[in-house]
VEXTOR-612356 format. One record per residue (C-alpha): residue in three letters; x, y, z. Coordinates in pm, whole numbers, plus 50000, padded with zeros to 5 digits. Layout:
// residues N
ALAXYZ
...
// end
This chain:
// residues 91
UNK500005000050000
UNK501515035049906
UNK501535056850210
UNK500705091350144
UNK502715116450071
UNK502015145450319
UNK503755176650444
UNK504855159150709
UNK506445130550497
UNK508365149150304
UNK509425170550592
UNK510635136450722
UNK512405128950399
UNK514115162750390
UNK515425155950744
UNK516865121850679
UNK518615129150327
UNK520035161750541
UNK521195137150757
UNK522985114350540
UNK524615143950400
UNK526255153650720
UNK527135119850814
UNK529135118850441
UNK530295153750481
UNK531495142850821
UNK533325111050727
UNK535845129850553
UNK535905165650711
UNK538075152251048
UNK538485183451163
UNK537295218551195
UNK538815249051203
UNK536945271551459
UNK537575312351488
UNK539925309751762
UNK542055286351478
UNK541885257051704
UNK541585220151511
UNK538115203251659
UNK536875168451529
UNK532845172351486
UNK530535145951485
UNK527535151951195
UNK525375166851412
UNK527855194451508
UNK528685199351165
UNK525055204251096
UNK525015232651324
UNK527625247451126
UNK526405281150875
UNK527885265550563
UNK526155235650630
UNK522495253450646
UNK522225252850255
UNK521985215850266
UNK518645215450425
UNK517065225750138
UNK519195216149858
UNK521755193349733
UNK524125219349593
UNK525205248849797
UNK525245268749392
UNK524935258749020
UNK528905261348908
UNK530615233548823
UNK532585222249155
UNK529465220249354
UNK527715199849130
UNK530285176949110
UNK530085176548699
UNK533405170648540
UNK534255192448217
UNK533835174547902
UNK535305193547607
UNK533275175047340
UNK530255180547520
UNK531575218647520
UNK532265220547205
UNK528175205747115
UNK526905228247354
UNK528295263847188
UNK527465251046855
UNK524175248546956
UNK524175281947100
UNK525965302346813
UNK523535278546560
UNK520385293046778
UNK521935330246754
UNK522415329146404
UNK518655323646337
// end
């Protein structure tokens, strides 16, 4: 039976793909660097706390360039794309 999909439950959702995030995120960021320049391991919940971590709670990319989506630059795929957008200016 499909269970229906309420505010709540995706509220829920939101929370627990936030929270695999962080526990990722945390896996490999050992350490953080606080203001007074001190070295602190954080657990994922700590780092969730943290203000660059915020923009995770509503998306999976903090912006749209190419590092933060994780997209790896293809040249051919470069080269299609501004044909396609000189071929589209020229009409």
């Amino acid at each position: 039976m499909m269970e229906k999909r309420t505010k709540l439950w995706r509220r829920k959702q939101g929370f627990r793909v936030f929270k695999a995030r962080m526990i990722y995120y945390a896996s490999f960021e050992r350490e953080y660097l606080t203001a007074e320049g001190r070295h602190v391991p954080l657990h994922w919940f700590e780092l969730a706390k943290t203000h660059w971590a915020q923009v995770y709670r509503s998306t999976g990319t903090p912006c749209s360039c190419w590092i933060c989506r994780g997209m790896e630059y293809d040249r051919l795929e470069f080269k299609r794309e501004t044909r396609r957008i000189i071929r589209e200016s020229e009409e």
